[in-house]
Structure formats: C-alpha cells, structure tokens
C-alpha positions in Angstrom: 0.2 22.9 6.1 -0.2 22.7 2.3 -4.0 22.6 1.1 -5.3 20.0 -1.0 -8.6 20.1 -3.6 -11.5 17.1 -3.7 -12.7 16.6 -7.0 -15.6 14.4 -7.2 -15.0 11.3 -9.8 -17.9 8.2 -9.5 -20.1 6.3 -8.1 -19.6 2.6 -8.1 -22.9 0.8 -10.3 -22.4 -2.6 -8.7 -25.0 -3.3 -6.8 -25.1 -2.7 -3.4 -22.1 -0.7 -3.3 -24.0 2.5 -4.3 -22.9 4.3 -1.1 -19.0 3.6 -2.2 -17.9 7.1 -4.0 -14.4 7.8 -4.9 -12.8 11.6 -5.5 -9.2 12.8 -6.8 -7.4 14.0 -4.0 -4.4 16.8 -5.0 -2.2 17.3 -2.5 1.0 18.2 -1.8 4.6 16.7 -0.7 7.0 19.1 1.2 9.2 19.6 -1.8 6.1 21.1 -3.0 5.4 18.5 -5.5 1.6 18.2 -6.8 0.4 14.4 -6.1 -3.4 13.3 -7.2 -4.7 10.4 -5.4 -7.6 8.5 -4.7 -9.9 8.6 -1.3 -13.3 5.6 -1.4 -15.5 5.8 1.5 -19.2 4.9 2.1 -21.0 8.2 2.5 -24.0 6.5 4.1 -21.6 6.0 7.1 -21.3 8.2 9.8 -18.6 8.8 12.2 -14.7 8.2 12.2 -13.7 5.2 10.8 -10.1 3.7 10.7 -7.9 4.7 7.9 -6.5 2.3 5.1 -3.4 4.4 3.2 -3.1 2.1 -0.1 0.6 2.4 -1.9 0.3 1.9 -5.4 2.3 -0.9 -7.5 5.4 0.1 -10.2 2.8 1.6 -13.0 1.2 4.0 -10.6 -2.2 5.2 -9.6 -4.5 2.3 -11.5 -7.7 0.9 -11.8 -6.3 -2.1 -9.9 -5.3 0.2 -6.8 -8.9 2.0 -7.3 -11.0 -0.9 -7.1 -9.2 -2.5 -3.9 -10.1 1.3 -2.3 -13.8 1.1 -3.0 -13.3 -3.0 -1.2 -11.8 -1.5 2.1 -14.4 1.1 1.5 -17.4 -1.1 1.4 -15.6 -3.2 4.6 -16.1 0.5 6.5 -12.7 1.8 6.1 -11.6 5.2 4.3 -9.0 4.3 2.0 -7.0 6.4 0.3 -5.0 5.8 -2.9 -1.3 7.8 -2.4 0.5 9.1 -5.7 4.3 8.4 -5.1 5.1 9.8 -8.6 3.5 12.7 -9.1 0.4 14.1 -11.2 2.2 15.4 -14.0 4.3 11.6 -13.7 2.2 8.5 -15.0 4.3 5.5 -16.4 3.2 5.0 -20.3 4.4 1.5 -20.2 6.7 -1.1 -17.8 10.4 0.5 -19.4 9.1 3.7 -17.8 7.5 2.4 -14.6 10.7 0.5 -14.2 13.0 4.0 -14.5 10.1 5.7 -12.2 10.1 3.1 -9.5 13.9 2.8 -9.9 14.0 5.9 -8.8 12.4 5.9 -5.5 14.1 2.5 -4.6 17.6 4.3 -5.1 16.6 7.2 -2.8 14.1 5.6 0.3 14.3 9.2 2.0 12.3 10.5 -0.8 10.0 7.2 -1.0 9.2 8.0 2.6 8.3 11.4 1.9 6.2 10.9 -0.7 4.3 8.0 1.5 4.1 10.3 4.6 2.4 13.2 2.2 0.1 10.8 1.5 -0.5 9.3 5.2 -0.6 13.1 6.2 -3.5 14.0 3.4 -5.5 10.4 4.6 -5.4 11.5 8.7 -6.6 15.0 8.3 -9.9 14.1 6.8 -12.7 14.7 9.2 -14.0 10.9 9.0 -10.9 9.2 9.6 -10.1 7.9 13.3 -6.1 9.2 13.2 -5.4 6.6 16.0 -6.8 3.6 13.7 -4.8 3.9 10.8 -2.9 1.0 8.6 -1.1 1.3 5.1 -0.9 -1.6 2.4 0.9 -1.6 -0.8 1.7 -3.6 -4.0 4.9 -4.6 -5.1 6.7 -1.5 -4.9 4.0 -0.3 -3.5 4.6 -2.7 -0.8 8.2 -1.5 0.2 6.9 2.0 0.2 5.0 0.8 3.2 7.4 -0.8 4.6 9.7 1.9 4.1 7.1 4.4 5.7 6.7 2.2 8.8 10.6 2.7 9.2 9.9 5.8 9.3 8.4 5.7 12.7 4.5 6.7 11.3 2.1 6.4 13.7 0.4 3.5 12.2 -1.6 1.0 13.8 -0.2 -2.0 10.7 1.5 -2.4 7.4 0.8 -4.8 5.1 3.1 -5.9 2.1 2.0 -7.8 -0.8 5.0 -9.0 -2.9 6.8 -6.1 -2.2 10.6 -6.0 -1.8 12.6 -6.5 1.3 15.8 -5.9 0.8 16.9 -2.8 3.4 19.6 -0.8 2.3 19.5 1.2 5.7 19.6 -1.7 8.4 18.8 -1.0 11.5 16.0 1.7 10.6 13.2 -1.3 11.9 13.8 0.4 15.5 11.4 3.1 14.4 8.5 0.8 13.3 5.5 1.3 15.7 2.9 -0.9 13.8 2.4 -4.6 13.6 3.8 -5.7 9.8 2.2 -8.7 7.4 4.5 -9.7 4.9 2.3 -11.7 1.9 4.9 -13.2 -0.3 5.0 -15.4 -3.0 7.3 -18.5 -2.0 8.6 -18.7 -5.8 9.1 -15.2 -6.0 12.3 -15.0 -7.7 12.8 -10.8 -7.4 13.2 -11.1 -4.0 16.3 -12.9 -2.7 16.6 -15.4 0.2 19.6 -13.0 1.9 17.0 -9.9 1.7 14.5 -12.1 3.1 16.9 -13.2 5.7 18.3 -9.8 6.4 14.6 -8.5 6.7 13.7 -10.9 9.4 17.3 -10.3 11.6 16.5 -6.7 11.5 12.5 -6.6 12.6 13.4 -9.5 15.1 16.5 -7.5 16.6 13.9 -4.4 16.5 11.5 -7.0 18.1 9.0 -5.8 15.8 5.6 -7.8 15.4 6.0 -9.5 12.6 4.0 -11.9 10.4 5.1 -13.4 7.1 2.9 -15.7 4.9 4.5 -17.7 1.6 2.3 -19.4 -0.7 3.5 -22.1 -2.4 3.6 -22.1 -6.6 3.4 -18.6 -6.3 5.5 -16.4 -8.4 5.8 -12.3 -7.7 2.4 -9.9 -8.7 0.6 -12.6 -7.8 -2.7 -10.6 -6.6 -2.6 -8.7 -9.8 -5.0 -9.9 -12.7 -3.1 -8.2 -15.2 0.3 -9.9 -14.9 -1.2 -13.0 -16.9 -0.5 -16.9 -15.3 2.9 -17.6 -17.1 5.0 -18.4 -14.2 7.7 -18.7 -16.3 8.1 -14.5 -16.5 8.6 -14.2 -13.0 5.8 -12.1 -12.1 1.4 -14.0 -12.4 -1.7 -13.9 -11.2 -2.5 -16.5 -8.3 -5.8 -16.5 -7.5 -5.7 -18.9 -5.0 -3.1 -17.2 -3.5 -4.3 -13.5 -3.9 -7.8 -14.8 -2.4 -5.9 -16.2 1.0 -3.5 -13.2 1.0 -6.9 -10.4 0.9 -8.6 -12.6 3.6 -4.9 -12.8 6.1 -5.5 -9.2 5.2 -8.9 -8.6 6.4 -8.5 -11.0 9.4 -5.1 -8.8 10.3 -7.4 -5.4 10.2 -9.8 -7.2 12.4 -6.9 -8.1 14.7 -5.5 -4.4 15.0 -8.6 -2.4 14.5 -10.4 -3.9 17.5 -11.7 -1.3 19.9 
C-alpha cells in the first residue's frame, strides 16, 4: 500500500467552526500517479465517525469542493476532497477543464481508479468508521460517483448532484452496493431524457435503491455560486434548488448513517 503525507493547511475563522481544520492529503493511484486532496474534520471530536468521500466538479479541487468539506465536517463527518486529475494537473480555465474531464468520461476504468484511490486514502484514516462510508460529487464529479458505486465500493450511499447519467457500460449497476440520490436539475439540458431513461432501466433491472429528485426551473450547476443565474447558458446557480438538494442530502445521510 502506497503511503501518503498530511500537510496541515487552516483553520476555518467563522465562528463556531474553530474545531473544523482542513490538511492536503498526497496520495497515490495504482498507476502511481501523485493526487493532493483535501480531508476537513472537527478535531474536538473523538471516535470514528462515518466517512463522506467528496468528487470534485470539471475545474478540479476548488474552494467550492473545500468549503462543502468543512459543512460535512462541522455535521460530524470526515470528508475528504479526492483529486481525479492529478497534482501536477489543475484546469487554468473551462477549455481545459473540458479536455481534462473529457478525458476521464472517455475512459470510466480510469475515472474509477482514480475515485477508488481516493475512497481507499478516506477509509484508512484512523477516525473514519470504514463501514459508514458515502461518496458525493459535482457535475462530473457526480458521475465519478456514480461510476465508483459501479464499481462495487463498499459504500453505504452515493449522491449525485447534476452529474451525468449516461452509461456507456450498461449493465455494470449489478455491482452497486450503496443506496444512490440522484439531485437533478429538471431543465438540465446536458443530460438527455434517453440517458435518464437508460439510467433508471439499468439501476431498476439491478434493483438498486434508488432516489431521484428534479427541481423545476432548474438548469445544470445549479448548486454552484459561480456559474452565475443566466439560465439561458445551460448551466446557473439555483438557490432554491441547491438549498433543497443539500438538505435531501443531509436527510439521506441521516437515513443511511443510522446506527
């Protein structure tokens, strides 16, 4: 097993979240790729808690994916930030976070790796309860967990959050052991009704538990701040939408988590 170094980064300064600390994670994929993520947990807390593996969106490790670590932290869950792309591989702008994620969505045995190095790094730690374990993920990020559920991880839920459906190897929804949330924008025009419809045939012939929420006037992106509110582009911040999908979220955790 590959070993991995902890560099310490913050603290967070809002108030009452000064428990909440966040380090760099490098680890490792079994290529032998370097990855840097992001682990938040409350280090007032004691004992194992359940684990929350968080799949980044198209331009990578953010602030964004950051911030919603040190939430699931302060809820009393380790979260941990995976790095699909690599250290030495952050997106300058959308042309190359397109060709990036492009990548991964052309080759899902490599997506899967690169999600399972991640789940493997977030299980070993010492505070995290292996058999309480759920991975999220945001746009792309949200296929990626999709994609690692089909991979027959041993998690407890997956939660997608605009991510893509489509499923270019039918069938693989067999090896899904988790529960799955699917939070999708119901104007969301990058994802097509046929994936949507294949998606559902194959979990349902897996006889997967499934739950999928749409929200009405709600475009792709739509938890992300930085995608603006011009529906017209395709992809828009919904906060209406993005509130109800974190709380379907949180009440899902609650579902799944309980002892």
């Amino acid at each position: 097993m590959k070993a991995f170094v902890v560099v310490a980064v913050a603290f967070a300064a809002v108030p009452g979240w000064a428990a909440i600390k966040s380090e760099k994670v490098e680890y490792q994929d079994a290529d032998g790729t370097v990855l840097e993520g992001i682990v938040a947990f409350d280090d007032d807390a004691a004992g194992k808690r359940p684990g929350v593996l968080i799949v980044h969106d198209w331009m990578g490790v953010s602030a964004f994916t950051v911030a919603k670590a040190k939430e699931l932290a302060q809820q009393g869950y380790i979260a941990f930030v995976a790095d699909i792309y690599g250290k030495a591989s952050r997106p300058k702008d959308a042309q190359e976070a397109g060709d990036f994620a492009g990548k991964y969505k052309k080759d899902r045995k490599l997506l899967r790796s690169r999600a399972q190095a991640g789940l493997r790094t977030l299980v070993k730690r010492a505070d995290v309860d292996a058999a309480r374990v759920a991975a999220i993920g945001f746009c792309f990020g949200g296929t990626a967990a999709i994609e690692l559920a089909k991979s027959g991880a041993a998690l407890k839920g997956v939660v997608s959050f605009h991510g893509g459906l489509d499923a270019p190897t039918p069938g693989d929804s067999k090896n899904i052991k988790a529960k799955v949330l699917v939070l999708h924008g119901a104007d969301d025009p990058f994802v097509p009704a046929a994936d949507i419809a294949a998606f559902k045939k194959d979990l349902n012939e897996a006889r997967v538990d499934w739950v999928m929420t749409e929200y009405a006037d709600t475009v792709h992106a739509f938890t992300q701040p930085s995608a603006g509110t011009d529906k017209s582009k395709g992809a828009a911040y919904n906060e209406r939408s993005a509130r109800r999908a974190f709380a379907a979220m949180k009440a899902f955790f609650d579902e799944i988590f309980a002892s």
